[in-house]
C-alpha positions in Angstrom: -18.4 -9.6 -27.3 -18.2 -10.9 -23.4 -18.2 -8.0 -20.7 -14.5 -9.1 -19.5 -13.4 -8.5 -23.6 -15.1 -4.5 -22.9 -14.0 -4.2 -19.2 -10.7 -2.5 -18.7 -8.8 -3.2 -15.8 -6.1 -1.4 -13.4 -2.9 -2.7 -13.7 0.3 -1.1 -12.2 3.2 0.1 -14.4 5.9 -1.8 -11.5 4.8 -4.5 -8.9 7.1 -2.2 -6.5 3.5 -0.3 -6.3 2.0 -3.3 -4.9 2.7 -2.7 -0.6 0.0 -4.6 0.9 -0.5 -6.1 3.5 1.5 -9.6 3.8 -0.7 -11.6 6.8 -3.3 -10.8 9.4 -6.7 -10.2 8.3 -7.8 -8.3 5.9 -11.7 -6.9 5.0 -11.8 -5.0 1.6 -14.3 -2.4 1.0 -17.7 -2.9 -0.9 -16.2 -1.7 -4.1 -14.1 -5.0 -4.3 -15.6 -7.4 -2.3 -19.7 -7.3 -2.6 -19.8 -10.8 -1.1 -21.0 -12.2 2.5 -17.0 -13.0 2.5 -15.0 -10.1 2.3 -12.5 -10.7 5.3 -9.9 -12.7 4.4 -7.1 -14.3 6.6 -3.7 -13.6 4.6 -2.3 -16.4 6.4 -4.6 -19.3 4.9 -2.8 -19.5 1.6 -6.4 -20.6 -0.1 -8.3 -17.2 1.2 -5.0 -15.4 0.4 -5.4 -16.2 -3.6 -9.4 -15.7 -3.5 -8.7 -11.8 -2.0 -6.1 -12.0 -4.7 -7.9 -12.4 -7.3 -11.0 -10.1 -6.5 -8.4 -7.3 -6.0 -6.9 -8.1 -8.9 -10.5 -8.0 -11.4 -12.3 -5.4 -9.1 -10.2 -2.6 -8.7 -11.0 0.4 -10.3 -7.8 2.0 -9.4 -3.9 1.8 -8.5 -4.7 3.1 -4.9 -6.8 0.1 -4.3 -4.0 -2.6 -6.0 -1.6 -1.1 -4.2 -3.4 -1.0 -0.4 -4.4 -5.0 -0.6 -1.6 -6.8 -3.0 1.9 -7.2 -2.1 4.4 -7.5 -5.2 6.4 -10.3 -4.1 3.4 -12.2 -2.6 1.9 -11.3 -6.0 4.9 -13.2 -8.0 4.8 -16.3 -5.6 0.7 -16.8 -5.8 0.6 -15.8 -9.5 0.6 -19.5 -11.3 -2.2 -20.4 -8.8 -4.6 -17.6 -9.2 -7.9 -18.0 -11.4 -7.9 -15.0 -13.9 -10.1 -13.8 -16.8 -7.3 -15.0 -19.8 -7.3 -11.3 -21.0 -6.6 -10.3 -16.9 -3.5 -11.9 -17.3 -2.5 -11.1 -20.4 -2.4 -7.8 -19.3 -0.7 -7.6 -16.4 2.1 -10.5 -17.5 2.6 -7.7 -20.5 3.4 -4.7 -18.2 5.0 -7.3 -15.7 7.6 -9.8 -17.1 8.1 -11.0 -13.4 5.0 -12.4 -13.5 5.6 -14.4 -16.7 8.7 -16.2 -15.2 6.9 -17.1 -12.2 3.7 -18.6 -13.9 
């Protein structure tokens, strides 16, 4: 069995959790980020998705999804962000919003 099949992952019970910020630039904690490369420009569309989706397979917790991702910038990146298969899986199962906009 692969780590990502034991690892279990936050995932909020309604993207209306998800008040991030929407542009500017961003630098997320050491928990999330452990890379040289954890400030990301929310207005470059590519370093938007990357933040995206180490939010989306590092955090540990609803506080942090909630601090960095943005629900409806959330459904409009979705289709175009690289996920473990059982990461999305799991959050298109508590969020059917996502599965229409994938």
């Amino acid at each position: 069995m692969r780590y990502a099949d034991r690892r279990t992952y936050a995932v909020p019970e309604d993207l209306a959790q998800l008040t991030g910020p929407v542009s500017g630039v961003v630098e997320l904690p050491r928990h999330l980020d452990w890379s040289e490369q954890h400030t990301y420009d929310l207005d470059d569309p590519a370093q938007l998705g990357l933040m995206y989706e180490r939010v989306i397979r590092e955090a540990s917790s609803l506080e942090d999804l909630a601090a960095y991702l943005d629900a409806r910038t959330l459904v409009r990146c979705w289709g175009r962000l690289y996920l473990p298969v059982q990461v999305r899986r799991l959050w298109e199962s508590r969020c059917p919003a996502l599965v229409a906009a994938a």
